[in-house]
MITORSE-882542 format. One record per residue (C-alpha): x, y negated, z negated. Coordinates in nm, 2 decimals. Example, Ala and Ser with C-alpha at 12.3 -4.5 7.8 and 13.67 -1.06 7.14 Angstrom:
<recs>
<rec><X>1.23</X><Y>0.45</Y><Z>-0.78</Z></rec>
<rec><X>1.37</X><Y>0.11</Y><Z>-0.71</Z></rec>
</recs>
This chain:
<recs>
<rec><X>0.00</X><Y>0.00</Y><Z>0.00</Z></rec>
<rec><X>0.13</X><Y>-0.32</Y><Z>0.07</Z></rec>
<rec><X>0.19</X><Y>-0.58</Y><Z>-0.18</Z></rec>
<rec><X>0.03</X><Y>-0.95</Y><Z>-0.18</Z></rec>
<rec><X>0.34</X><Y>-1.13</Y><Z>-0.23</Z></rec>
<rec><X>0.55</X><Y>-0.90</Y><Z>-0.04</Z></rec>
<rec><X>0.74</X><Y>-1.00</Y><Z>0.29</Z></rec>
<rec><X>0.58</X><Y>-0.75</Y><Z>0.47</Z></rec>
<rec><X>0.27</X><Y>-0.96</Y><Z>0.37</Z></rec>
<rec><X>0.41</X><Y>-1.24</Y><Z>0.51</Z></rec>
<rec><X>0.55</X><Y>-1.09</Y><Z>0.81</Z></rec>
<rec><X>0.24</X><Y>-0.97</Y><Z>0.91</Z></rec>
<rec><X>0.02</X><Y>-1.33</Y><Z>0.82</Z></rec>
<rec><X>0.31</X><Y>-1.44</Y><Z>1.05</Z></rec>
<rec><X>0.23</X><Y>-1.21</Y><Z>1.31</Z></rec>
<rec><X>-0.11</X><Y>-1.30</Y><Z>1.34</Z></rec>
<rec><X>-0.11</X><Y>-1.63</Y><Z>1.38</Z></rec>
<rec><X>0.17</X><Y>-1.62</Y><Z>1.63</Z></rec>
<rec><X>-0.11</X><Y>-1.35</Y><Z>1.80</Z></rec>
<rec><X>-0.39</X><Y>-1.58</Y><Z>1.77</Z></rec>
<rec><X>-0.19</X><Y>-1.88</Y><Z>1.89</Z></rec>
<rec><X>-0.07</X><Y>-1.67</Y><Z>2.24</Z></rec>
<rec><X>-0.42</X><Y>-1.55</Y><Z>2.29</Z></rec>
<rec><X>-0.56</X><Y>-1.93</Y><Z>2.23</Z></rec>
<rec><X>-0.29</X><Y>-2.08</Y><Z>2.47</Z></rec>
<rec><X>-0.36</X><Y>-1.83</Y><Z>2.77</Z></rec>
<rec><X>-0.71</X><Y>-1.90</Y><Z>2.74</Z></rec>
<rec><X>-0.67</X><Y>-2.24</Y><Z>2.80</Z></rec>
<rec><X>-0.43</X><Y>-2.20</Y><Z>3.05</Z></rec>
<rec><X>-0.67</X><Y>-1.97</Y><Z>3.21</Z></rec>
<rec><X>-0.97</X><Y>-2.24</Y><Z>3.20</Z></rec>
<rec><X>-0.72</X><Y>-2.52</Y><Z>3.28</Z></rec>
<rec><X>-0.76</X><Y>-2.69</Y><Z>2.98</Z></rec>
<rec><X>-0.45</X><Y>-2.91</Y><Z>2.89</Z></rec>
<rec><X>-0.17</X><Y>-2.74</Y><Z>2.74</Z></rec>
<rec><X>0.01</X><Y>-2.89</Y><Z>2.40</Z></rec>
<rec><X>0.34</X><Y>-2.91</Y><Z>2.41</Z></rec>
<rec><X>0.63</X><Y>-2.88</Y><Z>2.14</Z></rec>
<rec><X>0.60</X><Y>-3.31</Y><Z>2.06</Z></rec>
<rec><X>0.17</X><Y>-3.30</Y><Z>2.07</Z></rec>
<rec><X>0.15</X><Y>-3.43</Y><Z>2.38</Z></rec>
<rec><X>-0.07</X><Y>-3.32</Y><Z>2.65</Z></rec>
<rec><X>0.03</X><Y>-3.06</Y><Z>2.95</Z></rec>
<rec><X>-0.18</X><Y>-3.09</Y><Z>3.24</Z></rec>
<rec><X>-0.10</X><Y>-2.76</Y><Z>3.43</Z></rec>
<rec><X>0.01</X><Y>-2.89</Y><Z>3.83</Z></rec>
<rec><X>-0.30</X><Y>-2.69</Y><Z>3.98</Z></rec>
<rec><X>-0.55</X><Y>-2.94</Y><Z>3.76</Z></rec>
<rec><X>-0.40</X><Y>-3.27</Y><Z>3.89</Z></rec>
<rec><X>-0.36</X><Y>-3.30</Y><Z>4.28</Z></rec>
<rec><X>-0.51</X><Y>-3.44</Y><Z>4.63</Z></rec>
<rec><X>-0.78</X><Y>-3.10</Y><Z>4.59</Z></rec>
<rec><X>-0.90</X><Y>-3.25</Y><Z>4.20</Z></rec>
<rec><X>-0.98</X><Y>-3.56</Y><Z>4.28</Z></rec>
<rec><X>-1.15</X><Y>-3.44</Y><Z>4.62</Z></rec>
<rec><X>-1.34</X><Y>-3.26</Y><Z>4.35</Z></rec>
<rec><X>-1.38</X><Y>-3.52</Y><Z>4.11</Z></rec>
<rec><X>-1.51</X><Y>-3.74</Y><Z>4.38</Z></rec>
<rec><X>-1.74</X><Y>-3.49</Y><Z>4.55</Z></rec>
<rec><X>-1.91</X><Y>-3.42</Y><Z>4.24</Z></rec>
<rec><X>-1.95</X><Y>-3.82</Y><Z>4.16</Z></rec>
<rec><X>-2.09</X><Y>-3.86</Y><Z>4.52</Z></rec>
<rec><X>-2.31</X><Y>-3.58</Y><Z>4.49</Z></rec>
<rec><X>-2.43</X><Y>-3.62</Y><Z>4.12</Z></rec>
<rec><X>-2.54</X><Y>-4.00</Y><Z>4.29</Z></rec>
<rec><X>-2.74</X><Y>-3.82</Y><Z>4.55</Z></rec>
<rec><X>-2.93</X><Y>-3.60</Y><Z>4.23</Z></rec>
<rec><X>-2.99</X><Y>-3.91</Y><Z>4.07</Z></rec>
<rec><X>-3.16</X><Y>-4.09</Y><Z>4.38</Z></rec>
<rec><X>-3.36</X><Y>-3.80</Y><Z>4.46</Z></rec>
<rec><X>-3.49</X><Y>-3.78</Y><Z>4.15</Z></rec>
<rec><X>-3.60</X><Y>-4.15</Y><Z>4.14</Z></rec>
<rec><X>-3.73</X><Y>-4.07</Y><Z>4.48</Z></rec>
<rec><X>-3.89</X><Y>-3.76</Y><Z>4.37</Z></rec>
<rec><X>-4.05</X><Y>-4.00</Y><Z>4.07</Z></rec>
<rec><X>-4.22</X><Y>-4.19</Y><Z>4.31</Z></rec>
<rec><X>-4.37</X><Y>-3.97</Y><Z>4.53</Z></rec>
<rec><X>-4.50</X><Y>-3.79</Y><Z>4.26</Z></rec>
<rec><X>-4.67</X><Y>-4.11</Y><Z>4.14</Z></rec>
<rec><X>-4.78</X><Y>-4.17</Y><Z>4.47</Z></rec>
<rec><X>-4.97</X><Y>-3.79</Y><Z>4.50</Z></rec>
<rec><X>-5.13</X><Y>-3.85</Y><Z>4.15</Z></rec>
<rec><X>-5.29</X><Y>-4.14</Y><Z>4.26</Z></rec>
<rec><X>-5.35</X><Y>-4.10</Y><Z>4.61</Z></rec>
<rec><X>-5.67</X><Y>-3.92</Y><Z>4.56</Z></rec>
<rec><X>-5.84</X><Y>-4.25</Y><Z>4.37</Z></rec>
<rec><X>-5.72</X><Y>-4.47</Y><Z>4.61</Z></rec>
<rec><X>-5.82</X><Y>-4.30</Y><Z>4.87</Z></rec>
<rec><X>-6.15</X><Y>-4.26</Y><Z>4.77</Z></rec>
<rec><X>-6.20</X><Y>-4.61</Y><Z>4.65</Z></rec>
<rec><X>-6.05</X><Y>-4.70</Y><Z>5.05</Z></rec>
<rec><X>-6.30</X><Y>-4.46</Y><Z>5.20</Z></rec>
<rec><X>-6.61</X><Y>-4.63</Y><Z>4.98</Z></rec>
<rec><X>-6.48</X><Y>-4.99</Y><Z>5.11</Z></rec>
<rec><X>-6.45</X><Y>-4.87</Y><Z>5.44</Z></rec>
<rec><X>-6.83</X><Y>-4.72</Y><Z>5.41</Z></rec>
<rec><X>-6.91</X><Y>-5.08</Y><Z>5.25</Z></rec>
<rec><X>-6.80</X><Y>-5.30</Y><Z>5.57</Z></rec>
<rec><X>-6.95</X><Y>-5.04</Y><Z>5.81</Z></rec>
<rec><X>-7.32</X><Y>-5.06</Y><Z>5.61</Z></rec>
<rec><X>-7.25</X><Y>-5.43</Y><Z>5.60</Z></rec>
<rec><X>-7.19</X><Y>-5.50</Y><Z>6.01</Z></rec>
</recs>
């Protein structure tokens, strides 16, 4: 049984930490999430930051643009459908009006 206060304790708290902090960093590196490095800075791996990123970056901005006006478009068409049928009608019985008037 291993003691508490024993090295092999510590070597294996050690261990697992050194374990956990490979398995944390090559997830990140996997997602492209920045990397730390040894002063606290920020790594940006070179794949994240060239000419095909910001392509990206500004395709999505164009497009998220586009979303946004189709949904304002969308807003008022929808408000023209709901009230299309009482206008209509209310055109239809002032149309009927003038022609019984004439």
């Amino acid at each position: 049984m291993m003691s508490w206060g024993g090295p092999g304790f510590v070597i294996a708290i050690i261990a697992l930490s050194m374990g956990a902090w490979v398995i944390t960093t090559w997830i990140r590196a996997k997602h492209g999430y920045p990397l730390e490095d040894e002063w606290g800075g920020k790594t940006v791996h070179p794949r994240h930051n060239n000419a095909d990123s910001q392509k990206l970056i500004a395709d999505n901005r164009a497009l998220s643009e586009r979303l946004e006006n189709a949904e304002d478009r969308l807003a008022v068409l929808e408000r023209i459908v709901t009230d299309q049928g009482y206008l209509t009608s209310r055109e239809i019985e002032a149309l009927r009006d003038k022609t019984e008037t004439k």
